[in-house]
N, C-alpha and C positions, 0 to 999 in steps of 0.2 A: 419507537422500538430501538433498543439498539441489543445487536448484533454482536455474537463474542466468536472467538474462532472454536469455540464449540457446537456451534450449529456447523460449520464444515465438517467436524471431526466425526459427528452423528449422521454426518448426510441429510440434513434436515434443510438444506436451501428450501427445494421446490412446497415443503409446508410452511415456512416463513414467509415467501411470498405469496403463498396462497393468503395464507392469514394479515399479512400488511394488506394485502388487497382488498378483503370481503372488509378491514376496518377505515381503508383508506388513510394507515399512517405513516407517517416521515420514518425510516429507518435510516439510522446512525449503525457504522463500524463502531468498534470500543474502541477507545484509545489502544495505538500501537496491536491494532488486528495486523495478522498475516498470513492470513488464509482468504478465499473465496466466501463469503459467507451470506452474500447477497447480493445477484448480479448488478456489475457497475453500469450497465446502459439501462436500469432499470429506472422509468419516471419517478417510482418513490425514495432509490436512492439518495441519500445526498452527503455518501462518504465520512471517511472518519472521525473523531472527536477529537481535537486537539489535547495531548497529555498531560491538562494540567488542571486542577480543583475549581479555580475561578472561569475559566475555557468555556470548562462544560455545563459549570452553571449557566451561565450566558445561554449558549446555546438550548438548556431546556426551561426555558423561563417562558409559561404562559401555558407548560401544559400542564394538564389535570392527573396525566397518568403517563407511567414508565413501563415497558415492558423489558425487560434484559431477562436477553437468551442464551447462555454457555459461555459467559463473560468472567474475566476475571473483573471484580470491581474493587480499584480501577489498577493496572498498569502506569504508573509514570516514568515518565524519562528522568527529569530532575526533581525534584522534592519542592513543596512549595505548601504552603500552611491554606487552611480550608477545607470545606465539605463543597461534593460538586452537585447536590443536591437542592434547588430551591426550596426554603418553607412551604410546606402543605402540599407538595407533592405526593400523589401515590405510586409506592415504588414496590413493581412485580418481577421478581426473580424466579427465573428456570435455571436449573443445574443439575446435570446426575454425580456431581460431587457435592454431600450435602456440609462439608469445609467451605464453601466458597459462599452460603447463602448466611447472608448478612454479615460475612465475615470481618468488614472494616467501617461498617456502615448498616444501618439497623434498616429493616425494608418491610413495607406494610406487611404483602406476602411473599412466601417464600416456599418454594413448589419444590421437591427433591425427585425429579423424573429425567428419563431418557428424555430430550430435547425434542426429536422427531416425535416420541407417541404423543407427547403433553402440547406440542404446537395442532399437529392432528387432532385430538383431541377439543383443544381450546376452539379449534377454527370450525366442527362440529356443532358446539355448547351455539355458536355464534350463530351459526346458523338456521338452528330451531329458536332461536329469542328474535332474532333481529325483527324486527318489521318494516313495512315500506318507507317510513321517514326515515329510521336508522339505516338501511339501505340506501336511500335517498340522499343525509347525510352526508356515508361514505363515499359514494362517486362523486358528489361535490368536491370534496378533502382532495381525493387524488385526483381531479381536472386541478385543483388548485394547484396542489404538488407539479404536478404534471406540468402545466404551464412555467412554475418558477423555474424548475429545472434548465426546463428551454432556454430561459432567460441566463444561469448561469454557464450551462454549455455555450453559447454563443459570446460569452465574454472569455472564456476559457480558448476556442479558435480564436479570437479576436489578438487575444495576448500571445500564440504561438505565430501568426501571422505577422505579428509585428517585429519579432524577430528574424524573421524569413531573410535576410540580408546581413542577418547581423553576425560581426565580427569581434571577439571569439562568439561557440557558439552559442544562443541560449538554449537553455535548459527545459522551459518548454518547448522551442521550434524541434530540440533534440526528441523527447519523448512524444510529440505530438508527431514528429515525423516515424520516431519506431512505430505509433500504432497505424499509421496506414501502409504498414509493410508487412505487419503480422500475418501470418496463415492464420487462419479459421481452427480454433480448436489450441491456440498455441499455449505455452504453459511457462509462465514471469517466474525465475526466481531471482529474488529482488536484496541487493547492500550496498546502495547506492548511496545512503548514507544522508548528506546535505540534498541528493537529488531526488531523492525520495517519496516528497511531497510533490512532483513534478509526473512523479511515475504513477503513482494513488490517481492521481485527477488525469493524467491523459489516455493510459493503458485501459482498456475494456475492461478486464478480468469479470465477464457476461456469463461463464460456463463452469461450474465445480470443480474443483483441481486447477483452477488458473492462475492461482496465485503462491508464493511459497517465500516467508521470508524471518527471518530470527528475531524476536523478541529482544525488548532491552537494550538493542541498538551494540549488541556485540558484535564483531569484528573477525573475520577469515572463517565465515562459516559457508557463504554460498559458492564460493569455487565447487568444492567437493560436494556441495549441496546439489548444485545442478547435475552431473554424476550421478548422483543416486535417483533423481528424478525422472532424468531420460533412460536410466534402465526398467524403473519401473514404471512408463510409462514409453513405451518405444513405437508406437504411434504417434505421436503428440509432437510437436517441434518445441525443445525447451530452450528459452534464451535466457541469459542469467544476465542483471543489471547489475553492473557490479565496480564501484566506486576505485579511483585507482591505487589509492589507500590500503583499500580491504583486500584487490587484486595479491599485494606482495606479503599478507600473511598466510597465501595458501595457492603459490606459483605452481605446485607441483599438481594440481588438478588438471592445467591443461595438458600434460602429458599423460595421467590416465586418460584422460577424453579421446587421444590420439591414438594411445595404444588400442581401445578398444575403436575407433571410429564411429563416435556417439557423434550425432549431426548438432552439437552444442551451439549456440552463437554468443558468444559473450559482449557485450556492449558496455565499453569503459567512458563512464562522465568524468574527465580528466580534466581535473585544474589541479595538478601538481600541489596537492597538498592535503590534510586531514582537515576540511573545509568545516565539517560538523563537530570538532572538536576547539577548532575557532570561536564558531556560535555558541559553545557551552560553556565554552571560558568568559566570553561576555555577557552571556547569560546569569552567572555566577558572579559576575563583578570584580574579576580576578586584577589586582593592579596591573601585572606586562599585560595583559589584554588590553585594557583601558589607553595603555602608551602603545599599543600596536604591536607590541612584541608577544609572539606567538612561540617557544620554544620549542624544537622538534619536530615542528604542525608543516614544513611545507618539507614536500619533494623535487629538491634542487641541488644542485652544486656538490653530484652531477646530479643531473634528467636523468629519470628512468626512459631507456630504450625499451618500450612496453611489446615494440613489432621486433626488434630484434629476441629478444625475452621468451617469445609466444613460438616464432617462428625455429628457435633453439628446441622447443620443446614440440616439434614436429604440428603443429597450428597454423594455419593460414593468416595471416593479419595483414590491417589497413588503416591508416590512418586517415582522419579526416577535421582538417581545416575550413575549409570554407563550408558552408551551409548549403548551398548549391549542389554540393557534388553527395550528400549525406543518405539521402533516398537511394541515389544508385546504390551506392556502396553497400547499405545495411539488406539490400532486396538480392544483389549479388552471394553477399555472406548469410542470408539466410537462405541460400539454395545449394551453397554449398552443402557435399555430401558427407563430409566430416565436420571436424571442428573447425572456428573460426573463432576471431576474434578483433572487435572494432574499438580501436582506441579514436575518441573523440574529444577533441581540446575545447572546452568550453571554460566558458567565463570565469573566473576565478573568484568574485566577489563572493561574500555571504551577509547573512545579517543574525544580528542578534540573536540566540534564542529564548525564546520567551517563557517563562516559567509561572 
């Protein structure tokens, strides 16, 4: 199955996972999903589809059947030639926009319903056919699922663990240490940009509304993003991820946060520079990429004062070097009663990105 941020938009989580479950199948995010749309500590989970044609061929090579639910098909980041469809695949489209069903890619069938009644629905139909072996089947599938997972979570701490010392800091021990600081209930909005991939794989996002983040990889949208979040959700504790890049096209958010005293936490993966526009450029084969010349791409000469910056704009801020001291700090500033804000110097490196 994979999963579009139209089953969030429908409220249709708890019938997708009812229905992955009675089938027992792998459920995929769409490329560049940014909603909730299928909880992330789920064993059938296993996270999003890399944004690119040949990506996700790969990834669904050897099954018999597709199911995509409220997807757009597909979202790329960069452009790249290809169908991400294997041969002889069967490919089942849900949408209540009948635009979107088969729109760039021809699909065996194609269903034009509200997402929740047709998932419901389907997981019915499944119900009065299945019999004991197709039952039987299914809970094999997800013990199987089940198990790999396990296998991949445990290389996932593995890797945040191994940075645990490390100097600057990384970017999984960063996000693997935000989620064991989280409150219960808490709500990601996420433009972290190059960190991005680090946030998807460490943060929970287990409960509906825990996710929230811009399509397309545009820029100064979650400052003011998380603002409108934590108002309309003033229960909820919202912490906004948010790259330091993306920070300076929308400074003026943290002083609404202040003026109104919304208990925001913002958390800055700071390697002083536009890290994911590095990886595109190399990605794209750009001559000064290939010599190392990055035009415009770093935040230097001067340093942005991000705690001077925050704390101008009536904000709590704290910066954090050492790996050590990251857990206090982010458990501190998430209890803080207003807004906060953690600038965190991490590693600077990137890699290619892959198209």
């Amino acid at each position: 199955m994979i999963a579009g941020d139209g089953v969030a938009r429908a409220d249709a989580v708890a019938e997708l996972v009812a229905l992955a479950e009675r089938l027992g199948a792998r459920v995929h995010g769409e490329p560049l999903y940014r909603r909730t749309n299928f909880p992330g500590t789920h064993p059938l989970w296993r996270g999003g589809l890399y944004p690119s044609p040949a990506a996700l061929r790969r990834a669904l090579e050897g099954f018999d059947a597709v199911l995509i639910v409220g997807a757009t098909v597909f979202t790329w980041f960069l452009h790249s030639p290809g169908t991400p469809f294997p041969r002889g695949v069967r490919i089942l489209q849900v949408d209540d926009d009948a635009w979107e069903i088969g729109r760039s890619w021809p699909v065996t069938l194609g269903i034009v319903a509200d997402p929740r009644a047709a998932l419901a629905s389907l997981a019915e139909a499944l119900e009065a056919r299945m019999g004991d072996a197709e039952r039987g089947a299914a809970a094999a599938r997800a013990a199987a699922l089940g198990a790999s997972r396990a296998g991949v979570l445990a290389r996932t701490r593995a890797a945040a663990e191994a940075e645990r010392e490390r100097r600057p800091i990384g970017q999984a021990h960063l996000f693997a240490t935000l989620a064991s600081v989280l409150p219960a209930g808490a709500v990601v909005v996420d433009e972290s940009a190059s960190s991005l991939p680090f946030a998807l794989r460490y943060l929970p996002f287990d409960t509906p509304g825990s996710f929230y983040g811009s399509k397309t990889g545009t820029l100064g949208w979650a400052m003011g993003a998380a603002v409108g979040v934590q108002l309309a959700a003033p229960a909820r504790k919202v912490v906004a991820t948010v790259g330091d890049g993306s920070v300076m096209y929308a400074p003026q958010a943290l002083w609404t946060a202040a003026r109104h005293r919304l208990p925001i936490t913002y958390v800055v993966p700071n390697n002083a520079s536009y890290a994911i526009l590095k990886a595109g450029m190399l990605g794209l084969g750009l001559a000064s990429a290939k010599r190392g010349v990055f035009p415009g791409m770093d935040l230097v000469d001067p340093p942005i004062d991000y705690l001077g910056l925050a704390r101008a704009l009536g904000v709590r801020a704290e910066r954090v070097e050492a790996p050590g001291e990251l857990a206090d700090v982010l458990a501190a500033c998430l209890a803080h009663p207003g807004p906060a804000l953690v600038d965190v110097a991490i590693d600077r490196g990137f890699e290619e990105m892959r198209v």
